[in-house]
N, C-alpha and C positions, 0 to 999 in steps of 0.2 A: 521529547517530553522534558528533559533535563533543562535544555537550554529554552524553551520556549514558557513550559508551565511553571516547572521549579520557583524562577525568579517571581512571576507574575500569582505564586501561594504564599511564598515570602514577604512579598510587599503588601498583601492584602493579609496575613493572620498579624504581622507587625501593626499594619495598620489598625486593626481593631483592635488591640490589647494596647497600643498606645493613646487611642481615646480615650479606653477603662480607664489607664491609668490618668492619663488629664483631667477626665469628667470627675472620674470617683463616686458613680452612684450607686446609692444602698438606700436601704430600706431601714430607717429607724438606727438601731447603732450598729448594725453588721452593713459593712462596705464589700460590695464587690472586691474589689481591688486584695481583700482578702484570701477569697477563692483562685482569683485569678492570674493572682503573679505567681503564684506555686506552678500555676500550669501552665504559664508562659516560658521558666524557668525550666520547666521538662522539655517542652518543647524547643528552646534556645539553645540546649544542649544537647539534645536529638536530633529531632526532624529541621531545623534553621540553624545546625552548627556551623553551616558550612559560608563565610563571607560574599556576601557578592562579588565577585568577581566583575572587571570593566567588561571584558566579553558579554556579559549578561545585560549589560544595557541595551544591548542590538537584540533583546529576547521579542520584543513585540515586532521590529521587522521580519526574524524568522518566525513567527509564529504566523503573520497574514503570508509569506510566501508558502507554508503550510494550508494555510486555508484557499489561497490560490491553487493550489495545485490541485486540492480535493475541489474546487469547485468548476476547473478543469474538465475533470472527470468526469463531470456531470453532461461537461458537451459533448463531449467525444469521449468512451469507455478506454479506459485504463491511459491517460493520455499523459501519466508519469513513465508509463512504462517503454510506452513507443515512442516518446518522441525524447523523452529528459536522461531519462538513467541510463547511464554508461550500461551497466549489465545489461540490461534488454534490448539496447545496441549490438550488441556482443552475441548475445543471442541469438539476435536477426539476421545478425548476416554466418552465424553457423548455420542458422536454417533454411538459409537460402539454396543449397543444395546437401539434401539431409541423404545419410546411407540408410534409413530408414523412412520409410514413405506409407504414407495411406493411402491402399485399394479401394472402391468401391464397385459393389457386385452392383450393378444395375437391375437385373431382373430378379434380384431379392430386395431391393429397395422399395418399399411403399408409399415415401414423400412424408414418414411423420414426424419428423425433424427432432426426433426425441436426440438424438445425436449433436444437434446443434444447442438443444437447450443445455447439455450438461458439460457444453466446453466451453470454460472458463478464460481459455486464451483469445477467444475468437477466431480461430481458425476454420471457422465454418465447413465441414467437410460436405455439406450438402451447397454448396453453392452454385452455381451454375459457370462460372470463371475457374470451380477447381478448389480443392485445398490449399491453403495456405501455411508453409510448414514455416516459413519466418515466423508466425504465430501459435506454434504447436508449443505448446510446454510436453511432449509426449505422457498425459498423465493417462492419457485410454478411459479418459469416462465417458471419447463418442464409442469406442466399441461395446463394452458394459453395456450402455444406453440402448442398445440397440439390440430391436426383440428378433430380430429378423436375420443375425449376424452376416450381414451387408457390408460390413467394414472390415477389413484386417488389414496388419502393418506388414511387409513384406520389407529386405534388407534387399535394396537396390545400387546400383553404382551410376553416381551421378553422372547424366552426360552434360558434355562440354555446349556451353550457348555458340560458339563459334569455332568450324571448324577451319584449321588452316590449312589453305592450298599451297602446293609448290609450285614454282612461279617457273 
């Protein structure tokens, strides 16, 4: 917000209050320009005390690399998160073998995917391939979710994808 909008309030309330003052229109003998440089002046020394700075020129490149990213998003859900931001890197690959894990009771299971609608990570616990705990934020709004209690988390020890033999 700082670096992207900040600049681009700055140059547009400047911008208007330096037309006022160029134009100078008023009604009969009261000038705008009356009204409005007191409140330019509050605001100059308030909310626009702060110079631009050269960094703030590059504000509309970051501001469309913002809007890329949300518009991203839009193709692919959360697509800052798995594929850009260092932290959900980080995350991923701690969840790739997690000491806690999601069970699913099968024959308490009824297919109503209320479990799927209220997780936020997409870790789909109903999926047919399995949970995904790369994408488990563990917040348990699929167990919650679920009227049927079908889900619990059990504290497992991960096994090894490859086991080594002796030669």
């Amino acid at each position: 917000m700082a670096t992207a909008v900040y600049p681009g309030l700055n140059f547009g309330i400047t911008a208007v209050f330096a037309w006022i003052y160029n134009t100078d229109p008023g009604w009969g003998q009261v000038r705008v320009t009356q009204v409005s440089e007191p409140i330019y002046e509050v605001l100059r020394n308030s909310v626009l005390a702060i110079e631009l700075q050269p960094q703030y020129q590059w504000s509309l490149l970051i501001g469309l690399l913002f809007l890329a990213a949300i518009a991203l998003n839009l193709w692919r859900a959360r697509f800052w998160c798995r594929y850009i931001c260092p932290l959900g890197a980080l995350l991923g690959l701690a969840g790739k073998n997690p000491l806690l894990r999601l069970r699913k009771n099968e024959s308490r299971c009824n297919d109503c995917k209320l479990c799927v609608a209220d997780c936020p990570g997409g870790a789909d616990p109903h999926s047919t391939r399995g949970w995904k705990p790369s994408e488990c934020f563990y917040c348990w709004n699929c167990k919650s979710a679920c009227p049927h209690e079908a889900l619990l988390f059990k504290f497992d020890i991960p096994k090894k994808s490859h086991e080594k033999t002796a030669a």
